[in-house]
BALUMBA-782399 format. One line per 10 residues: number of its first residue (from 1); for each residue x, y, z of C-alpha. Coordinates in steps of 0.25 Angstrom, whole numbers. Example, Ala and Ser with C-alpha at 12.3 -4.5 7.8 and 13.67 -1.06 7.14 Angstrom:
BEGIN
1) 49/-18/31 | 55/-4/29
This chain:
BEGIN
1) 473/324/915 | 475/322/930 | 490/328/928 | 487/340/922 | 475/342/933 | 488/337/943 | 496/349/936 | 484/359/937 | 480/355/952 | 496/358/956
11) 496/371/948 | 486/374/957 | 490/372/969 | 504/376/966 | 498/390/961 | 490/390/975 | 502/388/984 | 512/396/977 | 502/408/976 | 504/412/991
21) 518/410/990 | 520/419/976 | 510/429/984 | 518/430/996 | 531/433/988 | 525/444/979 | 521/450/994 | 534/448/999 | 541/454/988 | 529/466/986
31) 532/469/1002 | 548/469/1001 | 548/477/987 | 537/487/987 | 535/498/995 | 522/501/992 | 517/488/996 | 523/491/1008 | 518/500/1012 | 505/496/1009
41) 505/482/1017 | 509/493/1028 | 499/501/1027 | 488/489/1025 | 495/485/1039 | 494/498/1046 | 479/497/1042 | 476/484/1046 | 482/485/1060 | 474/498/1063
51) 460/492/1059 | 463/479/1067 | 469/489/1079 | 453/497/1076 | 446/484/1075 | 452/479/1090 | 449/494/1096 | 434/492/1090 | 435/478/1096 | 440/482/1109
61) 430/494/1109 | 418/484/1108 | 424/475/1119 | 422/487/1129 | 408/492/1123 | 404/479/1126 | 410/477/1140 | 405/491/1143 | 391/486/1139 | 392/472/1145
71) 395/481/1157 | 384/490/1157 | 374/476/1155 | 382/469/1167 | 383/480/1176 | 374/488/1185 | 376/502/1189 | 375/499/1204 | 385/489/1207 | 389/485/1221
81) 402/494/1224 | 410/480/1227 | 404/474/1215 | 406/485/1205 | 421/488/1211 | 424/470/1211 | 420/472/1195 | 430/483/1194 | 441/478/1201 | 440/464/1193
91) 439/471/1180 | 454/480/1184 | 459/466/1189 | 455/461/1176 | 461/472/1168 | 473/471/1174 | 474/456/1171 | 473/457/1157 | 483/469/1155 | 493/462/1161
101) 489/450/1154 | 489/456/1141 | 474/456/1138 | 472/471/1134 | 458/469/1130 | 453/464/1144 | 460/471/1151 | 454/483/1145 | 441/478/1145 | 443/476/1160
111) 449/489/1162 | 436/496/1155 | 426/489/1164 | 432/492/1176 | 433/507/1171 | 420/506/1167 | 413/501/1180 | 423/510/1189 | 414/523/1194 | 429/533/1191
121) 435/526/1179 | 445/537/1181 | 451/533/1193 | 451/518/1189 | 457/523/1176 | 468/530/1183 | 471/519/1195 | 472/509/1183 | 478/515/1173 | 492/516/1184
131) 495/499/1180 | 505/500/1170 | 500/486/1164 | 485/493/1161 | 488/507/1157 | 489/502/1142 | 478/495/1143 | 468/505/1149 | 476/515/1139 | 472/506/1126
141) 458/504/1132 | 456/518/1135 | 461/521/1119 | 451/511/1114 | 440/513/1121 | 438/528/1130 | 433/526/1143 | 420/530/1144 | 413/528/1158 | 398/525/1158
151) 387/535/1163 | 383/526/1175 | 395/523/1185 | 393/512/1194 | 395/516/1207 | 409/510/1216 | 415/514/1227 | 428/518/1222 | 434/514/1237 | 430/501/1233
161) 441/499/1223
């Protein structure tokens, strides 16, 4: 009796190990020989690179809504002129950093709070936009997520900067 429980159990697991295996040479052969399936694992491909692609634009939207609103809870509309322009430089300085780095999504993050804070976004925009190490960054960010100034402007001395 144990023998044949011995046979049954190692059946078993046989069947259990070999099924991947069989599997993954029914998929090999279906994807070498069938265009049709080809074209359909290309497809599925296509599609799930563009919804992980939406998912990080959503994620990378949220970021800045929620830095833009930490922002707005942090900061006060009067600011000291030194203060307010210190905030902006370290935020460009930060930004900078992480482009060069490699770290996009800091550096962008940097890049929209200094732009954000800055009375002529314009201005900062343009004077930044001439480093040929953040151009892509500001590009992608500007992609992602369109600049949009707030009503109030925090008022700096441009001279300052």
């Amino acid at each position: 009796m144990t023998r044949s429980r011995r046979g049954v159990v190692a059946i078993l697991v046989g069947s259990v190990l070999l099924c991947p295996i069989l599997y993954c040479i029914y998929f090999d052969y279906k994807r070498r020989h069938d265009p049709a399936f080809r074209k359909l694992l290309r497809r599925t491909g296509k599609h799930h690179r563009q919804r992980e692609a939406k998912l990080q634009n959503l994620r990378f939207r949220r970021l800045i809504d929620s830095r833009i609103s930490e922002l707005e809870l942090n900061r006060r509309a009067t600011l000291p002129p030194v203060e307010n322009s210190r905030f902006i430089l370290d935020n460009l300085s930060i930004g900078e950093n992480c482009a060069s780095q490699g770290d996009y999504e800091n550096s962008a993050l940097a890049f929209y709070t200094a732009l954000y804070v800055y009375p002529s976004p314009e201005e900062l925009l343009n004077s930044v936009m001439a480093d040929d190490n953040v151009r892509p960054v500001l590009q992608q960010m500007i992609k992602l997520r369109p600049f949009r100034p707030p009503a109030q402007r925090y008022h700096v001395s441009p001279t300052i900067l």
